[in-house]
C-alpha positions as CSV (number, residue, x, y, z in Angstrom):
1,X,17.2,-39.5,94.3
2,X,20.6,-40.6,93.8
3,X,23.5,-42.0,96.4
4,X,27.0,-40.1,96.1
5,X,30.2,-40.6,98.2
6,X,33.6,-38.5,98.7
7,X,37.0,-39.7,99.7
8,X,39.6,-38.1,100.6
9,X,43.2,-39.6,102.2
10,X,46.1,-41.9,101.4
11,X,45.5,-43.4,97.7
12,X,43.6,-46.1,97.3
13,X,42.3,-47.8,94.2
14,X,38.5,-47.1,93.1
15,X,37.9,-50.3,92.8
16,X,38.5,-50.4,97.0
17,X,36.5,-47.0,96.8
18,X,33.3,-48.6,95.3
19,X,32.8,-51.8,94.6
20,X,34.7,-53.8,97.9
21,X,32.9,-52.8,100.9
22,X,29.4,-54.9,101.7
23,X,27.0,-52.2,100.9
24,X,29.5,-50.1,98.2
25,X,28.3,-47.9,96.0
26,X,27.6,-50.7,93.6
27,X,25.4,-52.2,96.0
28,X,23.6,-49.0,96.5
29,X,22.8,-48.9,93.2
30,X,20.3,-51.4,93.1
31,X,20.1,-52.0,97.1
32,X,20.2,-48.5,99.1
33,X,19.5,-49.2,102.8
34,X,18.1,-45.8,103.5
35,X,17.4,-43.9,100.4
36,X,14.0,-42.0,101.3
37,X,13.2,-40.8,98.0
38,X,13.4,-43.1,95.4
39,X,14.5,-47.1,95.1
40,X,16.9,-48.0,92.9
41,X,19.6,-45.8,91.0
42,X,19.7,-47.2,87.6
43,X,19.9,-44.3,85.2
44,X,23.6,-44.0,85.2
45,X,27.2,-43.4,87.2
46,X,30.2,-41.4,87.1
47,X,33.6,-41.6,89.3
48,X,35.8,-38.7,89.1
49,X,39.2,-38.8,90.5
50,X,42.9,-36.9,90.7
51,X,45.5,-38.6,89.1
52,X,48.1,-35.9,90.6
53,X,48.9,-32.2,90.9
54,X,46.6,-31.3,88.2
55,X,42.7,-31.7,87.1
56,X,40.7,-34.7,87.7
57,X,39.8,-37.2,85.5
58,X,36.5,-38.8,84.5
59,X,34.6,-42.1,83.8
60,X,30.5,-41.7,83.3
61,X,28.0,-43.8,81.9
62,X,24.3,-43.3,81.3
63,X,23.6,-47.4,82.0
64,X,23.5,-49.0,86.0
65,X,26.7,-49.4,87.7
66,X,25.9,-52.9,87.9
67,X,26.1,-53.4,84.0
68,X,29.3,-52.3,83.0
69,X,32.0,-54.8,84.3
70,X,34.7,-53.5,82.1
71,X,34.9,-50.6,84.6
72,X,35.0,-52.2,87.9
73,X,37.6,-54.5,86.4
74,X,39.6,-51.4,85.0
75,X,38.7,-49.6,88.6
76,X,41.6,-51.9,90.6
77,X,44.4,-50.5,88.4
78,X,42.9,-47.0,89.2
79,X,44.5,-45.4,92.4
80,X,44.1,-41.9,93.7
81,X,43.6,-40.1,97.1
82,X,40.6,-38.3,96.3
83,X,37.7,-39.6,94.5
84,X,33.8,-38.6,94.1
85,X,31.3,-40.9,92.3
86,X,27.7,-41.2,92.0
87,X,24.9,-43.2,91.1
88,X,21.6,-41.6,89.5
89,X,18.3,-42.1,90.1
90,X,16.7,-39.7,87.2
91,X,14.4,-36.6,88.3
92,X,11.4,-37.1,86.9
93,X,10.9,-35.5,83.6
94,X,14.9,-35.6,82.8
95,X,16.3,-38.1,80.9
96,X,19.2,-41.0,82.2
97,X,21.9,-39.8,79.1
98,X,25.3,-39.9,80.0
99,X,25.3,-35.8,80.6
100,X,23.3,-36.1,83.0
101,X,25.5,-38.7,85.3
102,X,27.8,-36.8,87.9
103,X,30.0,-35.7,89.3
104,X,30.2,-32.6,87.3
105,X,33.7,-31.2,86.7
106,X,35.3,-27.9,86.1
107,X,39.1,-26.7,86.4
108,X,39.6,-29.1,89.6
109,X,36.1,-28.7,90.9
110,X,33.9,-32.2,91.1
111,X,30.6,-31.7,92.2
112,X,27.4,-34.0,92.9
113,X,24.2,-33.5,93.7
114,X,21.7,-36.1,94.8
115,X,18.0,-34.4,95.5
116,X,15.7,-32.6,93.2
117,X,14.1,-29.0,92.8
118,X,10.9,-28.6,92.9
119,X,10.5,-25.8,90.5
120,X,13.4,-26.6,88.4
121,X,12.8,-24.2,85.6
122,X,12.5,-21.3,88.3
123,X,15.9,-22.4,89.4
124,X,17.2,-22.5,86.4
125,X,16.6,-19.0,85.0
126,X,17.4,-17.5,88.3
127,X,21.1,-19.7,88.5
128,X,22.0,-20.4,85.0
129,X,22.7,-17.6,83.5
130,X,25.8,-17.7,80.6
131,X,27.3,-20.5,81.2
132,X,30.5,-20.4,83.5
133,X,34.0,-20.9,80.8
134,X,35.0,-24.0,80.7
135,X,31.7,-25.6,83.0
136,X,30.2,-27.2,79.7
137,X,28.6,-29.7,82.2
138,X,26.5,-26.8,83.4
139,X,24.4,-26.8,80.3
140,X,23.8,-30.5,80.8
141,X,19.7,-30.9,80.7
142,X,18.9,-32.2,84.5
143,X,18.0,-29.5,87.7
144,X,21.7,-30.1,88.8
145,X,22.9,-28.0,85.8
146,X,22.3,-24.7,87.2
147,X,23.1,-25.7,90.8
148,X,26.7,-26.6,89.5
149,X,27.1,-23.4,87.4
150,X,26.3,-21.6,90.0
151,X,29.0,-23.2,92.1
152,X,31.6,-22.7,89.9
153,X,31.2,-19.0,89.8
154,X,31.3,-18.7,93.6
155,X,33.9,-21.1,94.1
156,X,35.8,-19.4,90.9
157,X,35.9,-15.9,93.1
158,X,36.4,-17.4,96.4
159,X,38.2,-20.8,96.8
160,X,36.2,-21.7,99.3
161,X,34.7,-25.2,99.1
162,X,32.5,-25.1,102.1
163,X,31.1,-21.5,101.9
164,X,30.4,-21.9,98.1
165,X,28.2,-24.7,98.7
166,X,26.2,-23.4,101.6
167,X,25.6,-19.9,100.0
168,X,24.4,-22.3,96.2
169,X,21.7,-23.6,98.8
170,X,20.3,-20.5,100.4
171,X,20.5,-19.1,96.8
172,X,18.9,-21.9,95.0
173,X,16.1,-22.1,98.1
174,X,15.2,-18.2,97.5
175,X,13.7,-19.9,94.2
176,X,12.5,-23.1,94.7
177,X,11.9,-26.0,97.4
178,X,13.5,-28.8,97.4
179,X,16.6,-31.3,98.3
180,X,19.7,-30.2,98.0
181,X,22.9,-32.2,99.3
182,X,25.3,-31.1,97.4
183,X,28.7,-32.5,97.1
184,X,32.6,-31.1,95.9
185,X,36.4,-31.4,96.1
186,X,39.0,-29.4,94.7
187,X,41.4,-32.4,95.0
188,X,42.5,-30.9,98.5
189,X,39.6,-31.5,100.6
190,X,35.8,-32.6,100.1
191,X,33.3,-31.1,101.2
192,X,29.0,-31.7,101.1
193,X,25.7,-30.4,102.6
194,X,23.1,-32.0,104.0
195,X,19.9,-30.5,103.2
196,X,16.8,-32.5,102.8
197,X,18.4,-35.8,102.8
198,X,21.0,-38.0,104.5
199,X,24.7,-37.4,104.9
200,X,27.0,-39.2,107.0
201,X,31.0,-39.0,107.4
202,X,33.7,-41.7,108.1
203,X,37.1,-40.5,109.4
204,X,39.9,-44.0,109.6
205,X,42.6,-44.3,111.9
206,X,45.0,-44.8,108.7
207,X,43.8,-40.8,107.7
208,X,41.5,-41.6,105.5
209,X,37.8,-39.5,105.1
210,X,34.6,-40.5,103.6
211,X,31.6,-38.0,102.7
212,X,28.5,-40.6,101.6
213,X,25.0,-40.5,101.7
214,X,24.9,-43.5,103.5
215,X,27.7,-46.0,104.8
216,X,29.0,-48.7,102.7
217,X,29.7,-51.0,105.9
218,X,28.5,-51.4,109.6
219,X,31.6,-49.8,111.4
220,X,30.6,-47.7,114.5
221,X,32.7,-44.9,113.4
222,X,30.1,-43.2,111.0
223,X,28.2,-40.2,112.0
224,X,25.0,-38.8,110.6
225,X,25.2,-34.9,109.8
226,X,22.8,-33.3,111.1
227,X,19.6,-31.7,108.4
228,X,20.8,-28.0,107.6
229,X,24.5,-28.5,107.9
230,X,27.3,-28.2,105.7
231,X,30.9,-30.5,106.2
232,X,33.9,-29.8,105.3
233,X,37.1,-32.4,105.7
234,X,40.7,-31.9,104.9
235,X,43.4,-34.5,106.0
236,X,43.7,-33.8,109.3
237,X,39.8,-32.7,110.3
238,X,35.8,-32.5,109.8
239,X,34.2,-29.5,110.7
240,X,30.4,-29.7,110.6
241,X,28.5,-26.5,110.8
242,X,24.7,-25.1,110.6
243,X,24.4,-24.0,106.7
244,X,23.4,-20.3,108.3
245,X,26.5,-19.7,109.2
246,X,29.1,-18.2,106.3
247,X,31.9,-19.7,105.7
248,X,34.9,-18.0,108.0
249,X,38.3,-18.0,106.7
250,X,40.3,-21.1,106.9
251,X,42.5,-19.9,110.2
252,X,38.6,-19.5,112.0
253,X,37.4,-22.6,110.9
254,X,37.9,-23.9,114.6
255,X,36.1,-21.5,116.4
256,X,32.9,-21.0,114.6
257,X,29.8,-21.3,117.2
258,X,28.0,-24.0,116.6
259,X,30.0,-25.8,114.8
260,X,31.6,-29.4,115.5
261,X,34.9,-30.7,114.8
262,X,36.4,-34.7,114.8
């Protein structure tokens, strides 16, 4: 259900981001290598990314990536240092319009997330709730809805990118199975769990740092997070830790147990 990828580092255009690499997110769309739920990601695609200091902007469509070359032509004149697209493979019983297409954005939170609840309407009177100000994406009609509201309230009161999304899967989990891999950036860093489906991270010698579901190329350098773990890269780390653990303050980050760093 759904591929998604983060980058974070010096600009680059989204074209470069997207649509360059042999197995892109373009590719993926139609060809994921190791997508275990699902086969092809047709029901839309949305790139979010920060032009500067302030909020992000956004491109969506509810049609395949593949089938709207006006973008991925306007996508080379399109630079930025941190990015988050998706493609969409629908959740049964929801429908492929454009609302539905992430990443989700509120204030200078983007958010993705590619799984699916089993008991969606359990999760969504139990996480919904009035709808966060300014989060009209969180009424959007798809099981991601109240998973991003309820984001944007923690992440609203804390700041914290990592925590926020580990504690939005223990919550959502108290009311219904499922996979959730769930992925943000506040512009600053990125940040993604891995929870019932794959995750893998890409740091470049040139700074760069990619969060993706799977890799777009055959480089050694990727890693595979490990099932029940939550990532969280800034410019000049990755720290991977179990999704039990809360989220310590930033100055801790380094000496959580069990966590890694690269």
């Amino acid at each position: 259900m759904c591929r998604h990828l983060a980058y974070l580092g010096p600009p680059r255009t989204v074209h470069d981001l997207l649509y360059a690499a042999p197995h892109a997110l373009l590719v993926q769309s139609w060809a994921p290598r190791i997508q275990r739920h699902g086969t092809v990601n047709a029901d839309g695609f949305g790139v979010g990314w920060y032009p500067g200091p302030g909020e992000p902007l956004r491109y969506r469509r509810a049609m395949p990536m593949w089938g709207d070359a006006s973008f991925a032509d306007a996508a080379r004149s399109i630079s930025s240092g941190c990015v988050v697209a998706a493609v969409r493979d629908a959740t049964v019983g929801f429908g492929s319009e454009e609302s539905g297409a992430q990443p989700f954005r509120a204030d200078r939170l983007l958010f993705s997330h590619n799984g699916a609840a089993e008991d969606d309407e359990a999760l969504a009177a139990a996480l919904s709730g009035p709808p966060p100000p300014g989060a009209l994406d969180a009424r959007a009609p798809v099981d991601s809805a109240p998973l991003f509201a309820h984001t944007v309230r923690l992440w609203r009161s804390s700041g914290d990118l990592a925590g926020t999304l580990a504690a939005v899967v223990a919550r959502a989990r108290e009311h219904s199975a499922g996979r959730y891999n769930l992925l943000a950036s506040d512009g600053a860093s990125i940040a993604a769990t891995a929870a019932g489906d794959t995750l893998f991270t890409l740091r470049e010698p040139g700074g760069g740092v990619f969060l993706a579901s799977e890799p777009f190329d055959d480089r050694p350098d990727w890693r595979e997070v490990p099932d029940e773990s939550v990532v969280l890269a800034t410019a000049e780390r990755t720290l991977t830790r179990p999704l039990t653990e809360h989220a310590p303050p930033p100055h801790q980050e380094a000496v959580c147990s069990g966590s890694t760093e690269t």
